[in-house]
Backbone as CSV, one residue per row, in Angstrom:
resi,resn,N_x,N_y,N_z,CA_x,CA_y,CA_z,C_x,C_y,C_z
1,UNK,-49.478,23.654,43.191,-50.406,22.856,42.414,-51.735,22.762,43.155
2,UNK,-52.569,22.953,42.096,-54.113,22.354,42.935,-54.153,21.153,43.708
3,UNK,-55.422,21.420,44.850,-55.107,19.971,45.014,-55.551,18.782,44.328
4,UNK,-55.964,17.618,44.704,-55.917,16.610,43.506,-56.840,14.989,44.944
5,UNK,-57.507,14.340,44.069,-57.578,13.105,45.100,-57.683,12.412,43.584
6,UNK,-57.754,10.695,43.526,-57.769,10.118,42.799,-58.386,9.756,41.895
7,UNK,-59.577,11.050,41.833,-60.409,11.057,40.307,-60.961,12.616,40.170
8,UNK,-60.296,13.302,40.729,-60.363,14.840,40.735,-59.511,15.524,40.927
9,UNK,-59.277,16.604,39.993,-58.228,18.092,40.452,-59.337,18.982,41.184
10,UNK,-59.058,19.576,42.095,-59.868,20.694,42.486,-58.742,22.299,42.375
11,UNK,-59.548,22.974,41.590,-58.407,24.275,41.303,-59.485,25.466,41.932
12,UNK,-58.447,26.332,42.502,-59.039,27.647,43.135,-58.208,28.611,43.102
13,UNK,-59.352,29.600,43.239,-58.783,31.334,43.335,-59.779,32.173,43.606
14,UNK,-58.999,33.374,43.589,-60.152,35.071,43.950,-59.441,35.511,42.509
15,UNK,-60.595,36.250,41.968,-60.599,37.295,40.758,-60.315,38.323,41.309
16,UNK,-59.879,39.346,41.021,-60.338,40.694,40.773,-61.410,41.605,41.090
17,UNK,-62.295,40.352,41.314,-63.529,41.435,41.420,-64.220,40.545,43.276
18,UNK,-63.146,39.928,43.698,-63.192,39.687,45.169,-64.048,38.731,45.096
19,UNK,-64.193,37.058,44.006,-64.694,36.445,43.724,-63.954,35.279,44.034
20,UNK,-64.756,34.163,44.591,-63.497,32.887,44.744,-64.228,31.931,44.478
21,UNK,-63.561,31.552,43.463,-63.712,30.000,42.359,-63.283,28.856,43.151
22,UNK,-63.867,27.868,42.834,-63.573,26.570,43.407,-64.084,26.109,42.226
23,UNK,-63.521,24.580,41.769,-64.399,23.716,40.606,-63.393,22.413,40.425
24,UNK,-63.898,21.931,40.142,-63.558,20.391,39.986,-62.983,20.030,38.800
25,UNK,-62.180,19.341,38.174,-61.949,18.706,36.783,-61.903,17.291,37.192
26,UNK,-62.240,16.573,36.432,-61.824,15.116,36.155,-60.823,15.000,35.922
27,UNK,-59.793,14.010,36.656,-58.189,13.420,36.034,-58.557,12.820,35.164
28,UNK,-57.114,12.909,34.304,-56.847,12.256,33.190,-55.396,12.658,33.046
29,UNK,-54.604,11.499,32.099,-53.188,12.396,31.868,-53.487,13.427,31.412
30,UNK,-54.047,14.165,30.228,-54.164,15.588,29.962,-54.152,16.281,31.204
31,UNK,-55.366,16.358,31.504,-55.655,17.281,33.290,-54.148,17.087,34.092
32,UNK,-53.650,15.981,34.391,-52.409,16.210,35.342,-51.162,16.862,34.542
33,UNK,-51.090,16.364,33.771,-49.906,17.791,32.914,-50.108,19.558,33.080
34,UNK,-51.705,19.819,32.744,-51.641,20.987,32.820,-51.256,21.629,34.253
35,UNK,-50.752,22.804,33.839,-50.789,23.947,34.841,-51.726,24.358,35.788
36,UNK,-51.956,24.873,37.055,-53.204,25.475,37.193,-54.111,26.341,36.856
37,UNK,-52.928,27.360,35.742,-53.157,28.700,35.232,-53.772,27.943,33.491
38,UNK,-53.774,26.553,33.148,-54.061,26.270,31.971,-55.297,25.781,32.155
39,UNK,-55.758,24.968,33.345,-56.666,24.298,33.652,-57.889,25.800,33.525
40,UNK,-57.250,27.082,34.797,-58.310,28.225,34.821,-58.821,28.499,33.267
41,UNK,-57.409,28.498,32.830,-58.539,28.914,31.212,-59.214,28.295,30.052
42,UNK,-59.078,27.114,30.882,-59.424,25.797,30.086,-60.885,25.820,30.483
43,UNK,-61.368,25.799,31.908,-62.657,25.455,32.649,-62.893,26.722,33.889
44,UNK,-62.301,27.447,33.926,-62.683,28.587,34.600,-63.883,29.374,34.376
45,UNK,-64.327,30.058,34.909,-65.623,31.201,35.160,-65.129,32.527,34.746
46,UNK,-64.815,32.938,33.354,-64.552,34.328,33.013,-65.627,35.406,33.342
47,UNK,-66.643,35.062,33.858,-67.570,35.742,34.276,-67.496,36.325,35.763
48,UNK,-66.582,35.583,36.504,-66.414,35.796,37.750,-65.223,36.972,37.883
49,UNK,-64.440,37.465,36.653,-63.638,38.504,36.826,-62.370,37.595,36.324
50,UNK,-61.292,38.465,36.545,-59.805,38.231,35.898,-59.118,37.367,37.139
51,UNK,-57.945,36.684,36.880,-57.465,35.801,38.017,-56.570,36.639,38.805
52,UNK,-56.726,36.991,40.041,-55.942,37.953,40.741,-54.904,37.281,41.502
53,UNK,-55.304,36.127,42.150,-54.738,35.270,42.841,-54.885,33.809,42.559
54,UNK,-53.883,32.598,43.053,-54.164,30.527,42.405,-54.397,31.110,44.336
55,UNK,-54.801,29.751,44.526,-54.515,29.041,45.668,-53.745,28.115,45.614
56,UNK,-52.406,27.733,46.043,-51.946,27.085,45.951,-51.779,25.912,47.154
């Protein structure tokens, strides 16, 4: 799981194209249910390339 503090998820990875995302979401119950892989395609950077790797 991403990590998380008490008014933020922070989710990360490298694309494909040797790119590494970092970004923030706001908690909420929605946000803590999702996945990390739901959150990427929820608020991710498709511009930065395909998800090659989470950080977990």
């Amino acid at each position: 799981m991403s990590r998380a503090t008490d008014t933020l998820r922070i989710v990360e990875y490298w694309t494909d194209r040797d790119n590494h995302v970092i970004f923030p979401v706001a908690r909420s119950e929605e946000v803590d249910r999702m996945t990390d892989e739901q959150l990427i395609a929820a608020y991710g950077d498709p511009e930065a390339g395909a998800v090659a790797r989470i950080v977990r």
